[in-house]
C-alpha positions in Angstrom: 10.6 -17.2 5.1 12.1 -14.2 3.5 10.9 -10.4 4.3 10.7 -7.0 2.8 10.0 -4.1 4.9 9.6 -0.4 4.0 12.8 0.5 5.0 15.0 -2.1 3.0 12.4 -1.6 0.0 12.9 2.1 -0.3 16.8 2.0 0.3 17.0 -0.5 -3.0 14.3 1.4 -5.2 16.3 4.4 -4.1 19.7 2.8 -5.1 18.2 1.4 -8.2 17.1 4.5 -9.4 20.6 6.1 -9.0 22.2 3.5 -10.7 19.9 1.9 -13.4 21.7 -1.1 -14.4 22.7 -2.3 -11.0 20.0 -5.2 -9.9 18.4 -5.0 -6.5 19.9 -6.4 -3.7 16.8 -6.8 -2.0 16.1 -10.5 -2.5 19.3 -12.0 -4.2 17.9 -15.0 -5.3 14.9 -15.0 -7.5 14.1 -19.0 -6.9 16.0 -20.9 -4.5 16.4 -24.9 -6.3 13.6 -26.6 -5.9 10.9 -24.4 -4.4 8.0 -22.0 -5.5 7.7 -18.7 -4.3 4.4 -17.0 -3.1 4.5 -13.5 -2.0 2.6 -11.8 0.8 1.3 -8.2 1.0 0.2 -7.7 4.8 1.0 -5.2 7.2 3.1 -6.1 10.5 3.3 -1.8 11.3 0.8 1.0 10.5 -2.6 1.1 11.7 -3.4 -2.5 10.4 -0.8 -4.3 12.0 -2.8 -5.8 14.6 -4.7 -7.7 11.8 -2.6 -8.5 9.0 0.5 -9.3 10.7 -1.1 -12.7 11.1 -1.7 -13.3 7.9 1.8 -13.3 6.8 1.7 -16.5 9.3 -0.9 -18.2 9.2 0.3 -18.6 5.4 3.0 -19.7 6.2 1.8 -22.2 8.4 -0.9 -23.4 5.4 2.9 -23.7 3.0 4.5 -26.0 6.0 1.5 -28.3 5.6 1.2 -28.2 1.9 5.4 -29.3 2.1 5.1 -31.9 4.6 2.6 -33.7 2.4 5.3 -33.6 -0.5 4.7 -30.1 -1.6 3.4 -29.0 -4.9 4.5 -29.9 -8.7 7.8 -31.5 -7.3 8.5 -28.2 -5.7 8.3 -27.0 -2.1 6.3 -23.5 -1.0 9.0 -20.8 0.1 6.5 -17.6 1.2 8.0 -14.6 1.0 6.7 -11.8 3.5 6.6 -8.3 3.4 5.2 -5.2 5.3 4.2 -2.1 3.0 3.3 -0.5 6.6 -0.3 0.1 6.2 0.6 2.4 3.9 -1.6 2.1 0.7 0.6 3.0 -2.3 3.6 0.7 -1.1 1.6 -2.2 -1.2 1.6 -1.8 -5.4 5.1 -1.0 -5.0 6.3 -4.3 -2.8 3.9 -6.5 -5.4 5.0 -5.0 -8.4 8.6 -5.9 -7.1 7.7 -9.7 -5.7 5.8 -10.4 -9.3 9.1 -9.2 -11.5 12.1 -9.5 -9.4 11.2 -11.9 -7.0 9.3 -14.0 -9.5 6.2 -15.2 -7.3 3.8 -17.5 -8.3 1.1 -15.8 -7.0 0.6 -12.7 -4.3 -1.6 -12.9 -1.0 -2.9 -9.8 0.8 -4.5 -7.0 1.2 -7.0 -6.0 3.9 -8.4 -2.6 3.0 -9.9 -2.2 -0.5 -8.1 0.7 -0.7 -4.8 -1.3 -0.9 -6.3 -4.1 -2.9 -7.0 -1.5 -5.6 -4.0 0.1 -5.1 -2.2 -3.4 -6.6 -4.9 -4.7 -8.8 -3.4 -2.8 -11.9 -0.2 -4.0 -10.8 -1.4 -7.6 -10.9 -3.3 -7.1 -14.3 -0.6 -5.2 -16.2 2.4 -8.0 -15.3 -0.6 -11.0 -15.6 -0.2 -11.9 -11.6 -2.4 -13.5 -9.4 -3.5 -11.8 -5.9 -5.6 -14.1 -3.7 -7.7 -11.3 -1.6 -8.8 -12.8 1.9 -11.4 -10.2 2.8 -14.8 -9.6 2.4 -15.5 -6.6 1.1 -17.9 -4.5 -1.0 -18.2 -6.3 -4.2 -18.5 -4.3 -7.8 -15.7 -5.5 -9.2 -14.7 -8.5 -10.8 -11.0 -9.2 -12.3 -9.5 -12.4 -13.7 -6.4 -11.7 -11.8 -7.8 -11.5 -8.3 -9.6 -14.5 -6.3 -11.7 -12.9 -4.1 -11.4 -15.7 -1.1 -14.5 -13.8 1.1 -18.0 -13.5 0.2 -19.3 -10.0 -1.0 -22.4 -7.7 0.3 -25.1 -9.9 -1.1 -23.9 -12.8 1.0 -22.4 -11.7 4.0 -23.9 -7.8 4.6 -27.4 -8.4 3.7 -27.8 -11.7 5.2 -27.2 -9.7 9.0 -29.4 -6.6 7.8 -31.9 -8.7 7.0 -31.6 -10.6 10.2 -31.3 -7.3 12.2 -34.7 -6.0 10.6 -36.4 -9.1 10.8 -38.2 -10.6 13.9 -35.5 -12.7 15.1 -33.3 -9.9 15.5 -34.7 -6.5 17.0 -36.9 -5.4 14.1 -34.8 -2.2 13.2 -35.7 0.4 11.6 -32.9 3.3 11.7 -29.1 3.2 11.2 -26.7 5.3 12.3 -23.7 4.4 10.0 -20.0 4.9 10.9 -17.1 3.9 8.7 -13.4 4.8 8.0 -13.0 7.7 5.2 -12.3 5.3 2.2 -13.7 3.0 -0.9 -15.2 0.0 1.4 -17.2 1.9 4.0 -18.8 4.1 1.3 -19.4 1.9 -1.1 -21.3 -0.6 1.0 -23.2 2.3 2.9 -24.4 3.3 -0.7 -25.7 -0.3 -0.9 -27.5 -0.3 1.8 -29.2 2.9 1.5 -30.7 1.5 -1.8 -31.1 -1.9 -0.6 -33.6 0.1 2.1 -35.2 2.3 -0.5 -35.8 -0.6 -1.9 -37.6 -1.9 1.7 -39.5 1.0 1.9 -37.5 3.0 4.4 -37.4 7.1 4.0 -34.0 8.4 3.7 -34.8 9.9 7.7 -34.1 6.3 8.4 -30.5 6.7 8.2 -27.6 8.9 9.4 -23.7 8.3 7.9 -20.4 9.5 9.1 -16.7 8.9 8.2 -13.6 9.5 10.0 -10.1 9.1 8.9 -8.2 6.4 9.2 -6.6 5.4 12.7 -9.2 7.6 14.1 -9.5 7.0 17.9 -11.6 10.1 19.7 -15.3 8.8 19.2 -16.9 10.7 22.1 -18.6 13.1 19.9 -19.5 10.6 17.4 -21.2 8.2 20.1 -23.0 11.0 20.8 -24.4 11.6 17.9 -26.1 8.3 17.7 -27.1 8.4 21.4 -29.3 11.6 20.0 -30.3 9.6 17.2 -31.2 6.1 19.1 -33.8 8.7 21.3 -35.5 10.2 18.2 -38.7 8.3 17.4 -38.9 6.1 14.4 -38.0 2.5 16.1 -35.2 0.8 16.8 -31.6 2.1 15.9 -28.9 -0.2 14.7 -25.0 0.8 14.2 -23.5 -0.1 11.3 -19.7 -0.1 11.7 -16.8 -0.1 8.6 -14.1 1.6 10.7 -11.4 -0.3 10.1 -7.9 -1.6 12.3 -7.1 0.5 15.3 -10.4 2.4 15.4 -12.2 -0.5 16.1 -11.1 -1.1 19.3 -11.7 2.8 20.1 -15.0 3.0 18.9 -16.0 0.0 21.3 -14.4 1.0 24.2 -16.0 4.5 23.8 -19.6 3.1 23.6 -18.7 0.7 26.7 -17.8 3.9 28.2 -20.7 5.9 27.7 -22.9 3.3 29.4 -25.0 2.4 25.5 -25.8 -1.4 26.0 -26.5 -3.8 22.6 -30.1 -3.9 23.8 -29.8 -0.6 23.9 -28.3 0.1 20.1 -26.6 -3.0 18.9 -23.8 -2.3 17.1 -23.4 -4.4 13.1 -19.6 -4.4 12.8 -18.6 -5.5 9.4 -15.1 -5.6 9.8 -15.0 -6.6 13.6 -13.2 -9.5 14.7 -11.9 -11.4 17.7 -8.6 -10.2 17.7 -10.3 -6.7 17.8 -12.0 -7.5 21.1 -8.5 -8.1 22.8 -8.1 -6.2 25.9 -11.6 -4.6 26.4 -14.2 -5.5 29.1 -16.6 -7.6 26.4 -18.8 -7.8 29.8 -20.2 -4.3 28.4 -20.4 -5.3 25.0 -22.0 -8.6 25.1 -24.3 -8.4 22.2 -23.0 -6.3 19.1 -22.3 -8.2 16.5 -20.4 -9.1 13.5 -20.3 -10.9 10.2 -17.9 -13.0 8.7 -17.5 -16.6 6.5 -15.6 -17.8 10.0 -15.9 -17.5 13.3 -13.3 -18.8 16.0 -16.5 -20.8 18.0 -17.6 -22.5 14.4 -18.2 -26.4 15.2 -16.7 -29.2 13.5 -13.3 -31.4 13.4 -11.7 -28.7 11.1 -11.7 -26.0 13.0 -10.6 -28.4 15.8 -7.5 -29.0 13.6 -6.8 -25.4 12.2 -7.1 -23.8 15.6 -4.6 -26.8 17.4 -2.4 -26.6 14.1 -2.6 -22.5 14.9 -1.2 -22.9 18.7 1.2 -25.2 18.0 2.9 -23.2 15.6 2.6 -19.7 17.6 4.8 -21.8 20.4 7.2 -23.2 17.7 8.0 -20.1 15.6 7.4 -17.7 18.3 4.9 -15.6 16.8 4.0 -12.7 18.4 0.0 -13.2 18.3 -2.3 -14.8 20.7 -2.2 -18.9 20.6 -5.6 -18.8 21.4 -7.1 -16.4 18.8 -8.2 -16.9 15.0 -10.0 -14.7 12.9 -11.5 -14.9 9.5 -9.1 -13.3 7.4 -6.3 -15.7 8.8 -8.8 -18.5 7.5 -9.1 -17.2 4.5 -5.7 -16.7 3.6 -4.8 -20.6 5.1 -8.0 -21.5 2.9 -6.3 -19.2 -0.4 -3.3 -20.9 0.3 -4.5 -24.7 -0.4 -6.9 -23.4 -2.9 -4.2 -22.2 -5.6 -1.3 -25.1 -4.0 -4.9 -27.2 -5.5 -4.8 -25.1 -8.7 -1.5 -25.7 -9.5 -1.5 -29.4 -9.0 -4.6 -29.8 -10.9 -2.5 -27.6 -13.6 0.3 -29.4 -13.2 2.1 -26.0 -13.9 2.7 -22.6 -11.4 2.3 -20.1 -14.6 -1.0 -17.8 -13.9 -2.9 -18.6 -17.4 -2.7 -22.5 -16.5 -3.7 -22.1 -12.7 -6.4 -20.3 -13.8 -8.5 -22.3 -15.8 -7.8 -25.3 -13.2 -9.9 -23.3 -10.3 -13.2 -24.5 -11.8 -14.4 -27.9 -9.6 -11.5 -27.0 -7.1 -13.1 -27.5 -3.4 -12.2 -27.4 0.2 -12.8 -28.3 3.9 -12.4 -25.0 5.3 -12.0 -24.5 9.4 -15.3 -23.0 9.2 -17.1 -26.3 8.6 -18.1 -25.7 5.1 -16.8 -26.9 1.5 -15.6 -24.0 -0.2 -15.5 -24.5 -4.1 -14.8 -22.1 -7.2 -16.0 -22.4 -10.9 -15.4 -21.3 -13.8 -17.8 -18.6 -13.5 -16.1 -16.2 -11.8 -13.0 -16.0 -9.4 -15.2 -15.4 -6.1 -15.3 -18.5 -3.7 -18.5 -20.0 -2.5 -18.9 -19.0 1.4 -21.2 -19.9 4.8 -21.7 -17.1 6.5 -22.0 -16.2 10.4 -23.2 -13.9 12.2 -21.6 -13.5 15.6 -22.7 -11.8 19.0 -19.8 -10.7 21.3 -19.4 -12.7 24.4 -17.5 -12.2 28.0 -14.5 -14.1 26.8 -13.7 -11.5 24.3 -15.1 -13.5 21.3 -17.7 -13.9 19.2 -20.9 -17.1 19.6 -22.5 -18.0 16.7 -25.7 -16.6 16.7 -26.9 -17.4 13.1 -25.8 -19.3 9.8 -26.2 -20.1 6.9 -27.4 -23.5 5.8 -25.4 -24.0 3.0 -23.1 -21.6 1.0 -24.6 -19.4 -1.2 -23.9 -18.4 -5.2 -21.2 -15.6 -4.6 -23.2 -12.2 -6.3 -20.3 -10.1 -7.4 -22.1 -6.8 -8.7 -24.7 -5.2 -6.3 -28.0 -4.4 -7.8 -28.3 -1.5 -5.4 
């Protein structure tokens, strides 16, 4: 497994730009005999390096598998790594250099939207491929991103709905908190209409944003305290902070005593691995929602998580055995999904792996069948919707019965 970091990728974009003819040191060998690079563009420093420095395993792992059942095309997966340091315009810079020095047959990564725009020109200008693991908030819709996780209309909505519903706690205010960016305010704009369109009065409704890495909430959880107590019914949090403020925002709520059945908190980027090292006895509850959780049921999520532990012992990787998370799903799934493509294709170039997604399914951990058409580059999801438990995880407390027709654009 081969590696860029920041430091190595701005010595050589520094050195080639002093000496234009000289060719970058950086990866010397653009493909080693008999393999197929695919490049990865996750974080293992910055404020998201809790999260993606998974993925860049995890993907990994999915290659080993692929190669131990005879690889792809006659060629073996090499995945090349890479950490652009949560750092949003480097992440364009590492996958500009992976798709035309380095030669990848496709990119993986991304966690923000803000860094997934950041290289979609990137992949559309040099006709590359980026396989984007999270969900996010829809409205766009390129032929040279697969978007692996569902958008608002099946993930978001389906947990609104089952918050305002009677299952749920009938709510009928939100206090929304997200991270200063593209995702957070773009979904909050949904759901404001998506309420209008419910009948809700704009007094309904409260947002906030803080910058990224944010971590002093005290105010903030404040301010929705003083909301919760204002008549109108029940309050509901809605949280799109992202990485490290996650964590914060939690332990701050804990802190101040506000219980779920007080004001349960909707976090839409919240996973496990968020969870790890807070008292979940105080936040039993709040929720989440995701196309995977680590408590789904089934034989393959039996395998992925064992496959999972095993190799954290093997290659020493410096996560939790005993933790998964969507987005590491995701990526394993995007992983076997275009390893499918290619052998359907019988050819790595982008144009040919392309029009072989349509039909492509596939067992996913999560316990559904995944599938893509030829509609659209968005995969067919399940959806959960998790409530934190003791054990600093997430039980299943709703999903879907099948996987719904992936809605790119929002109609609110």
């Amino acid at each position: 497994m081969r590696r860029f970091d920041r430091r190595s990728f701005l010595k050589t974009t520094a050195a080639a730009a002093a000496v234009p003819l000289a060719a970058p040191p950086l990866i010397r060998s653009a493909r080693a005999a008999g393999a197929v690079k695919l490049g990865c563009l996750f974080s293992s420093s910055g404020t998201m390096a809790n999260l993606e420095g998974r993925l860049n395993f995890v993907a990994k792992m999915a290659a080993e598998e692929i190669n131990a059942a005879g690889g792809v095309n006659g060629s073996t997966i090499e995945v090349v790594t890479s950490d652009p340091a949560s750092d949003w315009p480097l992440y364009a810079q590492v996958g500009r250099q992976m798709l035309s020095e380095t030669k990848v047959a496709a990119l993986f990564g991304c966690w923000t939207s803000v860094s997934r725009k950041s290289v979609l020109p990137v992949v559309e200008q040099n006709g590359g491929l980026l396989f984007y693991p999270l969900h996010f908030e829809g409205d766009e819709n390129s032929k040279n991103v697969v978007y692996v996780n569902s958008p608002p209309a099946s993930s978001v909505l389906p947990a609104v709905d089952y918050l305002m519903g009677p299952d749920g706690v009938d709510a009928k205010r939100f206090f929304m908190i997200g991270s200063d960016y593209v995702w957070p305010r773009t979904i909050n704009k949904q759901l404001k209409g998506y309420w209008k369109s419910k009948g809700l009065d704009e007094s309904a409704w409260k947002e906030e944003y803080v910058p990224f890495s944010f971590s002093n909430f005290q105010t903030l959880v404040n301010q929705v305290r003083a909301f919760a107590d204002a008549p109108g019914g029940k309050c509901v949090v809605v949280l799109t902070v992202v990485g490290s403020s996650i964590p914060d925002f939690m332990r701050e709520f804990a802190n101040q005593g506000i219980s779920s059945s007080d004001v349960p908190v909707l976090g839409l980027d919240m996973v496990e691995a968020d969870l790890e090292g807070l008292d979940t006895s105080k936040l039993v509850g709040h929720l989440n929602c995701w196309a995977y959780l680590q408590e789904a049921k089934g034989e393959a999520n039996k395998k992925f998580l064992a496959s999972w532990a095993d190799y954290v012992g093997k290659e020493k990787v410096p996560f939790r055995p005993d933790v998964a998370i969507d987005p590491m799903v995701s990526t394993y799934d995007a992983v076997h999904l275009w390893a499918m493509a290619a052998k359907k294709a019988g050819s790595f170039d982008v144009p040919e792996v392309q029009k072989a997604f349509g039909g492509i399914s596939f067992d996913c951990p999560s316990g559904y069948k995944i599938a893509m058409t030829t509609e659209n580059n968005y995969v067919s999801r399940g959806v959960f919707i998790g409530s934190v438990n003791e054990k600093q995880g997430f039980d299943v407390l709703w999903q879907s019965p099948d996987t719904p027709k992936p809605v790119p654009m929002s109609q609110y």
